[in-house]
C-alpha positions, 0 to 999 in steps of 0.5 A, a space after each residue: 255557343 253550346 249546341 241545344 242550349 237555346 231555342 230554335 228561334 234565338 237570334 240577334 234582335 234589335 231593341 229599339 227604346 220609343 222613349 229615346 230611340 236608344 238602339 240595343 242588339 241582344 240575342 233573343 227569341 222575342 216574337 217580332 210583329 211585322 217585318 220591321 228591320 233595321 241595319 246595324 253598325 255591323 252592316 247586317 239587317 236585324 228584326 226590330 222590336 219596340 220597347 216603352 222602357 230600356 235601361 237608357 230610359 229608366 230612372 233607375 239607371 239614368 237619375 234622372 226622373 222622367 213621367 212617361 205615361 203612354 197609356 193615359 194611365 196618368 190622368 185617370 189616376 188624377 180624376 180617381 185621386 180628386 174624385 177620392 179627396 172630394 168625398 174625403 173633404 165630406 
């Protein structure tokens, strides 16, 4: 690797999907929130982050269509939506 292309803190991190526990190991500089580390087929421990959506999970690169709704972000977009057809109907 070139020296002083990358920052101090670039290291091997491992991604983990909460959708599917699909696991990537990716160099990166990502802040890494807890101590969370998991060991990797190489044998080695590596810092751990949690992503909501990887590209085994998406639609995009899985065809496959999936409602993944973490938030609750769903059922208020239902509440505004027949709130919305309610007064439409008047």
């Amino acid at each position: 690797m070139k020296k002083g292309t990358h920052p101090a803190n670039y290291r091997p991190v491992i991604f983990l999907d909460n959708s599917n526990s699909e696991r990537f190991l990716i160099g990166s500089t990502v802040q890494i929130e807890g101590n969370e580390t998991d060991k990797w087929t190489d044998g080695k421990e590596y810092p751990v982050t949690r992503v909501d959506v990887s590209s085994a999970s998406h639609p995009f690169y899985t065809g496959q269509e999936k409602i993944m709704d973490t938030a609750g972000r769903l059922e208020k977009f239902k509440t505004r939506a027949a709130k919305a057809g309610k007064k439409a109907q008047k």
